[in-house]
MARMIGU-884682 format. One record per residue: residue in one letter; x, y, z of N, C-alpha, C in turn. Coordinates in steps of 0.02 Angstrom, whole numbers, plus 50000, padded with zeros to 5 digits. Layout:
<recs>
AXYZXYZXYZ
...
</recs>
This chain:
<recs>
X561225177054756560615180954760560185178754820
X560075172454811559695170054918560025173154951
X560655172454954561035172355016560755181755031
X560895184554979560505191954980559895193555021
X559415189054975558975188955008558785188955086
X558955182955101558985180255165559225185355220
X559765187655183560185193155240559605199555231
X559295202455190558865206655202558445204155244
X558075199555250557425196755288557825195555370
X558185193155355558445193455429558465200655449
X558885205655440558955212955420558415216555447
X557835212955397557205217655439556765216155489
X556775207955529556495206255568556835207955632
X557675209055621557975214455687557845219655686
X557535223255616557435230055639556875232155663
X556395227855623555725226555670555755227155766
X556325222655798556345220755847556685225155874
X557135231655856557335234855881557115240755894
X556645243655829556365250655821556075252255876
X555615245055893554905249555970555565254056025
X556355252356029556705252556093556705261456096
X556325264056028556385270456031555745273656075
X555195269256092554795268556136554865269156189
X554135272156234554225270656298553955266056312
X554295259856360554165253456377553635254556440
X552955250656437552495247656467552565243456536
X552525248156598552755242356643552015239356668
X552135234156722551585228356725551185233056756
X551335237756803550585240256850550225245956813
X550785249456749550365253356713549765248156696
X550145243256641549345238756629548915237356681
X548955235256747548455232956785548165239356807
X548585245956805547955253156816547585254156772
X547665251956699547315251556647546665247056608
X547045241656633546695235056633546045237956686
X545945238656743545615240456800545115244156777
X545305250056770544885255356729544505252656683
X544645249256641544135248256566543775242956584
X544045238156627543695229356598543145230156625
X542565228456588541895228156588541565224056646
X541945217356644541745212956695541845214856775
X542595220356770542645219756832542185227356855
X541765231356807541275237356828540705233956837
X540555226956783539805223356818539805221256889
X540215219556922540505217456982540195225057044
X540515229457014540575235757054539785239157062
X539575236656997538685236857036538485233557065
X538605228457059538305223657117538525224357179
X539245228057200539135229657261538755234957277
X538845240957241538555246557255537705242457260
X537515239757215536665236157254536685232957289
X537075228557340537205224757383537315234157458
X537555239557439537505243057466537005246857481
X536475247157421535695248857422535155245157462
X535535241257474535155233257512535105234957590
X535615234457617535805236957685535425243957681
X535645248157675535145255857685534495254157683
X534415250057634533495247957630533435242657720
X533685238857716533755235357784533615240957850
X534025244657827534225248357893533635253757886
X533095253657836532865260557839531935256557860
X532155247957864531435247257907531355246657970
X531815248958018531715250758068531385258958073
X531305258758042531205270258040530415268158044
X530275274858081529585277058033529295278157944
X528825277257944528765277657863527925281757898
X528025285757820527365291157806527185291557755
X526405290457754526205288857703525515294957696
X525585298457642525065303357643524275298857581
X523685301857581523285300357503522615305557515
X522345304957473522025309957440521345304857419
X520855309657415520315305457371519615310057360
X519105308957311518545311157299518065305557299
X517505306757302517045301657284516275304557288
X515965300857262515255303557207514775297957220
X514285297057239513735294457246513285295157230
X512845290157199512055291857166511685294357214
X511575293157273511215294857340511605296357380
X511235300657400511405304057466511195297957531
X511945295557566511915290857629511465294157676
X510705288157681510405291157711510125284957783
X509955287257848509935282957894509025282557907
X508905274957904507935274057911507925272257988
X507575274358029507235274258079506685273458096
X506535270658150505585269058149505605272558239
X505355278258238505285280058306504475280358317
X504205279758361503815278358384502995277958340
X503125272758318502825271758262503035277658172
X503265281158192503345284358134504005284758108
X504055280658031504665280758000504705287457991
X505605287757967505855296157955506495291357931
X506625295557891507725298157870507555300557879
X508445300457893508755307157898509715305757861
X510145310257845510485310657796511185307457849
X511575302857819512325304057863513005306957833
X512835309757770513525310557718513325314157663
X513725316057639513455319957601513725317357521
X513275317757454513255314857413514155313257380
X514085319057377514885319657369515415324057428
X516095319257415516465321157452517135320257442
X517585324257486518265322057473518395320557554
X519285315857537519665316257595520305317157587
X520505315357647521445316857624521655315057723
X522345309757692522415308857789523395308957758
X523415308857814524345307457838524205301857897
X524725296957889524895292257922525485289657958
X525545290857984526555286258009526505279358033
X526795273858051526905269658071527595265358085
X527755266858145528345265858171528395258358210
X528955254158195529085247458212528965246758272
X528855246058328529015244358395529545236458432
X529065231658400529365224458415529125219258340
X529805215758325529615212558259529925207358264
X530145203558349530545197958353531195195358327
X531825203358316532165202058276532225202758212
X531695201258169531555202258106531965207158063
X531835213958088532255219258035532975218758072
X533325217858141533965216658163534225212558117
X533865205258117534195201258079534075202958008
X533885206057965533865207657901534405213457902
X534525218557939535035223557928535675218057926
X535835211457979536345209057979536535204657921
X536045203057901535805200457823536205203257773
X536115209957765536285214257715537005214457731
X537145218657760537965219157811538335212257776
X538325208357796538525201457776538615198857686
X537955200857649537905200257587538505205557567
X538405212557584538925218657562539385217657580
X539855212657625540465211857642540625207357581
X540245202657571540275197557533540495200857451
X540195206257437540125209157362540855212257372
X541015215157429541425219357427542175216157401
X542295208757451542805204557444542865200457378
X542295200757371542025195957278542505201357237
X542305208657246542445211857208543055212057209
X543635212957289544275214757283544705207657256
X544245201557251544615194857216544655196857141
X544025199357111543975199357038544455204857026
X544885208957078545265213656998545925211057035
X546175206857080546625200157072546505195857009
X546035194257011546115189356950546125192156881
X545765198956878545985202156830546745204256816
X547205205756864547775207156865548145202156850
X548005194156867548275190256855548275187456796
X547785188856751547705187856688548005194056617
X547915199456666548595205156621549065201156647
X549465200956698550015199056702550325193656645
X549775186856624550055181256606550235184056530
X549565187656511549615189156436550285195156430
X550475200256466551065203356478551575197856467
X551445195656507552115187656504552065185756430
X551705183756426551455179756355551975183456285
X551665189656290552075196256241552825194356253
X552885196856330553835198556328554215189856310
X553795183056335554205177256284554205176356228
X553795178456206553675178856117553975183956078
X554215189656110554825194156107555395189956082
X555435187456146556085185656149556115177856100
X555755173556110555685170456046555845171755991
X555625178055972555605180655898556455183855893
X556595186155954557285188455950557835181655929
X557605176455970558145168555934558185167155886
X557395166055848557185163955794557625169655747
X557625176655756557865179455723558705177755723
X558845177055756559755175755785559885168355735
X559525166055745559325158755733559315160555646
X558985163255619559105164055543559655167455541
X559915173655545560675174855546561295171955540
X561215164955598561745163855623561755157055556
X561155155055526561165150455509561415152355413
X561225160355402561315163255361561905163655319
X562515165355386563145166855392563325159955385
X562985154955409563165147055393563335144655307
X562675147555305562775144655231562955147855184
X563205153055200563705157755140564595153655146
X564605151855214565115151555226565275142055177
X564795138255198564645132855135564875132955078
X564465138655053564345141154974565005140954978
X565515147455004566185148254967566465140354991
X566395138155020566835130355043566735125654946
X566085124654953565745123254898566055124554833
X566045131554798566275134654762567075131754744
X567425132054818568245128754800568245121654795
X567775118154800567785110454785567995108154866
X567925111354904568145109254982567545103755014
X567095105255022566365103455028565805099754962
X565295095554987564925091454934564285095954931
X563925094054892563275099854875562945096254913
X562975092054942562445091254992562455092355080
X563005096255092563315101655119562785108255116
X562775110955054562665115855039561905116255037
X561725109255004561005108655002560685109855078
X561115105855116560745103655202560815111155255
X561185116155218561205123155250560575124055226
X560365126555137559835130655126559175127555177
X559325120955176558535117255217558465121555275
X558995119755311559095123155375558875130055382
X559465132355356558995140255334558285143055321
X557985138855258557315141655268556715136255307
X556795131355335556675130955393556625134055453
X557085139255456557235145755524556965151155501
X556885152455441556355158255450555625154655443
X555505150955402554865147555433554525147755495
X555005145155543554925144855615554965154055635
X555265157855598555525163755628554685166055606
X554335166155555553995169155549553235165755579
X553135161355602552805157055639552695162655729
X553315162555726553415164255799553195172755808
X553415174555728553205181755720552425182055731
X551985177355688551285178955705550965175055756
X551095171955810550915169555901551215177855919
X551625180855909551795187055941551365191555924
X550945189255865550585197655854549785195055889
X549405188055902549075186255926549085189256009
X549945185956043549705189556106549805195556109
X549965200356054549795208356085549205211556059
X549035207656030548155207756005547845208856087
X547895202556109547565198956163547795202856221
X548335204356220548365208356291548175216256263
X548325217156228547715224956209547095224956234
X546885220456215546045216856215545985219056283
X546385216256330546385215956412546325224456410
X546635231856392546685238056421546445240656385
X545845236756328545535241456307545575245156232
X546125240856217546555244956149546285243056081
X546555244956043546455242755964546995236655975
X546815231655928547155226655914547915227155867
X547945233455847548325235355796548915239655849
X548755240955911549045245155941549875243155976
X550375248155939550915243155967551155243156054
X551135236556036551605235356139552355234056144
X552395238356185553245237556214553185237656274
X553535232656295553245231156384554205231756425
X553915232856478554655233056509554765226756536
X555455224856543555535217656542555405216256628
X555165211356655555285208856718555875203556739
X555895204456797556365199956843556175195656878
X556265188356894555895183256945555945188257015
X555645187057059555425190757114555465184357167
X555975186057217556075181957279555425179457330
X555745173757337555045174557417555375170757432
X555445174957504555765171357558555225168857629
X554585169057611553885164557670554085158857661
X553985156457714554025146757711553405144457692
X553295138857664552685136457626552185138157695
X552215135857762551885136657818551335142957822
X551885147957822551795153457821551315157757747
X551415153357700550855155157630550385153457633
X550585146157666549645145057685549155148257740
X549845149657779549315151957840548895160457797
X549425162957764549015169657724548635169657673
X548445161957650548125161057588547515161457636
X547445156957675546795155057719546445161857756
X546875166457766546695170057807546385177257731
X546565177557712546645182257651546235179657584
X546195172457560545935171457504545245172757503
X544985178357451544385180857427543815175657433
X543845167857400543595165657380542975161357456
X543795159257518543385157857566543045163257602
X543435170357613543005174957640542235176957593
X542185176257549541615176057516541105170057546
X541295166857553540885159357540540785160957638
X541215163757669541075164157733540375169657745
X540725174557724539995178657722539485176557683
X539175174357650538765172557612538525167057650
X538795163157695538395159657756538215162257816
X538495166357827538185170457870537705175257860
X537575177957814537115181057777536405175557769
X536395169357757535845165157758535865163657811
X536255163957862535955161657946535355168557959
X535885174657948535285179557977534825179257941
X534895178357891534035179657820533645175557853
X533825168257877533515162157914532995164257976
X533605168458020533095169958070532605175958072
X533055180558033532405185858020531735184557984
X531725177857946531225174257923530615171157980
X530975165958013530975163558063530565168458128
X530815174658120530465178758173529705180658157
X529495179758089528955180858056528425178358120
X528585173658141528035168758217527915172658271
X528325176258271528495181758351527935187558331
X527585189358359527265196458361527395201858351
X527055206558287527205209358252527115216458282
X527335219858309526905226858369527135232358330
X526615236658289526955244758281526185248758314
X526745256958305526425262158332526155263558271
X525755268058283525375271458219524995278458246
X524915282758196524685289358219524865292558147
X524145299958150524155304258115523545308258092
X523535308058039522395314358047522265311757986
X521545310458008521175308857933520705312857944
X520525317057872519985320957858519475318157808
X518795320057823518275314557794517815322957783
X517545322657730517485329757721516415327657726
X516215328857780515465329857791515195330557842
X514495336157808514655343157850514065340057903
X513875333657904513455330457970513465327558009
X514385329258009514635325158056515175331158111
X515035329158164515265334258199516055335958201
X516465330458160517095333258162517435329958107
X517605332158073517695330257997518335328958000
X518895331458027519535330658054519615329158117
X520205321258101520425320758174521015317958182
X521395319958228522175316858244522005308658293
X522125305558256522375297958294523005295858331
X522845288958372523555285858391523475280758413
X523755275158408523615268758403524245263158400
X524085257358453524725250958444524155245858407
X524605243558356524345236658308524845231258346
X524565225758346524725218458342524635213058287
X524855210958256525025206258213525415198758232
X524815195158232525435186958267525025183558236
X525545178758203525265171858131525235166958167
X524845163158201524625156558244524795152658225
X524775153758162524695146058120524605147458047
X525305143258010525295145057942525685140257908
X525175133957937525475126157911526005126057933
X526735129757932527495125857932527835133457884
X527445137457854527605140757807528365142057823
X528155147757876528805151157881529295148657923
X529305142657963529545139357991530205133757923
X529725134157863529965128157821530485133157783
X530195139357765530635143757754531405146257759
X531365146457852531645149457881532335142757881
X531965135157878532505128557866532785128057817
X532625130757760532895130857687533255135557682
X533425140657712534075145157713534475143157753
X534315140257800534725135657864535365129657812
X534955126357796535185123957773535585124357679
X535205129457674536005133657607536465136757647
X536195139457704537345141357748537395136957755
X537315129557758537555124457778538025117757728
X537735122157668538045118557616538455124057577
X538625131557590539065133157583539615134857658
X539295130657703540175128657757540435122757724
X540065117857689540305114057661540785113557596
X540555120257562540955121257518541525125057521
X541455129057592542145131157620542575127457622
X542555121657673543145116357643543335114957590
X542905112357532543145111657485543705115557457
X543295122457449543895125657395544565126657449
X544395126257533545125128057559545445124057541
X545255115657539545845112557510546265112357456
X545655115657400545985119657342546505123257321
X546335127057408546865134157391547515131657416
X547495126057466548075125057494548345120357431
X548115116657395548525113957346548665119357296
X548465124457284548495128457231549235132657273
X549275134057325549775138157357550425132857355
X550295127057397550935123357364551165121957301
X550665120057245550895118657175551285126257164
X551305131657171551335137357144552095137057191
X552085135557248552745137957298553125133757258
X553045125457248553395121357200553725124157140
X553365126657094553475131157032554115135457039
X554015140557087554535144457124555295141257124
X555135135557181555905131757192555965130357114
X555865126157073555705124457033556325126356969
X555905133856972556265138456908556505142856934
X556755141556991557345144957021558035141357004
X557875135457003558655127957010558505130956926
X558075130856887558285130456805558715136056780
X558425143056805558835150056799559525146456799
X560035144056842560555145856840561085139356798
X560495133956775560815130556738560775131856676
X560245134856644560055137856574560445141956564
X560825147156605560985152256602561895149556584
X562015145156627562485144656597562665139256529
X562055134756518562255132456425562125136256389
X561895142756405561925147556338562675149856323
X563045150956359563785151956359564235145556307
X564135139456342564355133656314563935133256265
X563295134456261563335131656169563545137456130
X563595145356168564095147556109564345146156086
X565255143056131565675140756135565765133356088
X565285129656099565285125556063565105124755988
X564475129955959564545132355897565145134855864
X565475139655902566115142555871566795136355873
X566675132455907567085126955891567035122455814
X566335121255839566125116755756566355121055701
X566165126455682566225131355643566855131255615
X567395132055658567955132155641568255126055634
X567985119055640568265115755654567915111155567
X567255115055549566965113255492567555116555441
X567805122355456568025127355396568695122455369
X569045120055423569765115255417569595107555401
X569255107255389568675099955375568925095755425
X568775095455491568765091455560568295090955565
X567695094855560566935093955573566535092555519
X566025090855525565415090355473564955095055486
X564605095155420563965099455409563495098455489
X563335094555469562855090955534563225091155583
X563615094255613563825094155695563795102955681
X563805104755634563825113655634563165114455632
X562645113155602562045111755605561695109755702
X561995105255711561485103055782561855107555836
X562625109555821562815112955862562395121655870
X562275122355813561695130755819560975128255840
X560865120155841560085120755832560185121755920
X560745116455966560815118856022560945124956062
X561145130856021561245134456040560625140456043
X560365138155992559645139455973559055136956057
X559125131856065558865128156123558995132556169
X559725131556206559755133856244559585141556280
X559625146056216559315154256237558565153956248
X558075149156201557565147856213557245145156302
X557755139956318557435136456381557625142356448
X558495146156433558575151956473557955156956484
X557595159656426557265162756413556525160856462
X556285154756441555785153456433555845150456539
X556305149556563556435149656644556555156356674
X556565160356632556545166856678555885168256667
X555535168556610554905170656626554565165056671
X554775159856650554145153456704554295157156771
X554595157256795554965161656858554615167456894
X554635170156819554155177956848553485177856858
X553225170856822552485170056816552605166556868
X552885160256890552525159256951552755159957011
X553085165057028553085170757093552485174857073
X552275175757015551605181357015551045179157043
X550995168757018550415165857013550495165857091
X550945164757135551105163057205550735167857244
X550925173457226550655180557244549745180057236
X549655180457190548975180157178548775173257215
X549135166557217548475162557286548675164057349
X549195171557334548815172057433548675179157451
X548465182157382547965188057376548345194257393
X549125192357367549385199757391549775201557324
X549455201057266549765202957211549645211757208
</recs>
């Protein structure tokens, strides 16, 4: 009646594993067109450039003229009146009238600002390059994080596919016991050390079943899905690279998001610096337009103007001078942090090229003890049935064989992940 059992439960955890194949399988860039679309973090991102783009236009729009219209009424207890003493005899007389309105238009156009708005347009320019590259790193790293959890799914697949093989094979083990057993061929503790075995492997089988339903939880999570939603992913292949480590670094350096960010973003506080800095230089606009002053004792109530202003700060303690050093010196501590992370990236590009060689040499040795511990199970087996072998060499011989599809397995994906991770530190995933 176990042995029944058992063979059903095995039974349905292959059929489990086989049904999705009636599916259409999920390949990686569907998820990353998907992933892209929904993730929240990487649309908070996408405003901030688009306002990093509002920035610049604003930059660029104080060089323009600006016009400024207003309006007004006003009411007085008295009528504005002017006292005079002419020749001996005081008199008023009226200059305004009690009440009144006005209304003017104004323009005022920049002339000379010492740089000031140049260097603030270059300001902006610089910040918006900066948002822009921030942004094209974050849906790399978003991609690189579908990718792992994609990964994550298709080894835990295949996990669940051993584990399942793995109760089967261990299934067929101990029936084959039982009848040994039954003829007095074998000791019950034979028979006993199968059932262990056995439900031990679905233990583990069903262990492995729920880490599998966690990462397709989790990579749902990533495109947006219900947690309940089933995944069938299409399987990947390790992916060649044939760049010399030389050559990865030279494209990590030249390409990685993280220093072109950190580059613009110092250059962006050099210009903020000096367009600050220009605050000292003389401030020159044009100006022109009509103000109307509505009273009727004055001979012209409307009039068109035109006029140059000057503006120059003599002296303002250190203000804008101290200012203009404190942005100086933040680009100066992010050139400093440029190095840093480059050295980062260059250890991050070799550890990753390492990885590569790595689980390239494992592929083709894994690949072939899965063959030999076939081979070598079906030896014990038969070699248990004629009593040459023991329980325990039929036993370690499946747990190896067990091993070995696992480590095959588990080197092709290391493989695929890190040619992906390789890809992603030199920004051409």
């Amino acid at each position: 009646m176990l042995f029944k059992k058992n063979q059903l439960f095995a039974l349905v955890l292959l059929f489990g594993c086989v049904l999705p194949m009636a599916l259409e399988a999920e390949t990686l860039e569907q998820a990353w067109d998907i992933a892209i679309k929904y993730d929240h973090s990487l649309q908070a991102v996408r405003e901030n450039t688009q306002a990093s783009q509002y920035q610049l236009e604003a930059a660029k729009a104080a060089r323009l003229p600006n016009v400024t219209v207003g309006a007004g009424y006003s009411m007085m207890e008295n009528d504005p009146e002017a006292k005079v003493d002419f020749a001996g005899v005081s008199t008023q007389f009226a200059l305004a009238e009690r009440e009144s309105y006005s209304y003017k238009a104004m323009t005022v156009l920049p002339i000379y600002t010492g740089g000031k708005i140049s260097r603030g347009i270059d300001a902006a320019t610089s910040s918006l390059e900066a948002s822009k590259k921030f942004e094209a790193g974050k849906v790399l790293d978003l991609k690189l994080k579908v990718a792992e959890a994609y990964i994550a799914v298709l080894r835990l697949s295949k996990a669940l596919e051993v584990a399942n093989s793995h109760v089967v094979s261990l299934s067929s083990h101990k029936a084959d016991v039982e009848n040994l057993y039954q003829q007095g061929m074998v000791s019950r503790n034979d028979l006993l050390a199968a059932k262990v075995a056995l439900a031990d492997a679905v233990q583990s089988s069903m262990q492995v079943e729920n880490r599998l339903d966690i990462s397709q939880s989790a990579y749902n999570r990533l495109l947006g899905r219900d947690f309940q939603t089933a995944v069938l992913l299409k399987e990947l292949e390790p992916q060649r690279v044939d760049l010399s480590l030389d050559m990865l670094l030279a494209q990590a350096i030249k390409q990685r998001y993280e220093l072109r960010v950190l580059k613009e973003q110092a250059d962006a506080l050099k210009s903020k610096a000096k367009a600050v800095r220009a605050g000292n230089a003389p401030q020159v606009a044009l100006t022109g337009g009509y103000d109307f002053q509505e009273n009727e004792y004055q001979a012209h109530e409307g009039q068109w103007l035109v006029g140059v202003g000057v503006k120059w700060t003599l002296f303002d303690a250190g203000l804008i001078r101290h200012q203009s050093s404190a942005m100086a010196r933040q680009a100066r501590s992010l050139e400093k942090q440029y190095y840093e992370v480059l050295s980062l990236v260059k250890l991050q590009v070799r550890q990753y090229w390492l990885d590569v060689q790595e689980t390239r040499k494992r592929l083709g040795v894994t690949e072939q003890s899965i063959d030999q511990a076939e081979e070598n199970l079906k030896v014990n087996r038969d070699r248990y049935e004629h009593g040459l072998s023991t329980n325990t060499d039929v036993l370690s011989a499946e747990a190896l064989r067990k091993n070995s599809q696992n480590n095959h397995a588990n080197a092709v994906y290391d493989a695929v992940l890190a040619s992906i991770r390789l890809k992603r530190a030199i920004s051409d995933l």
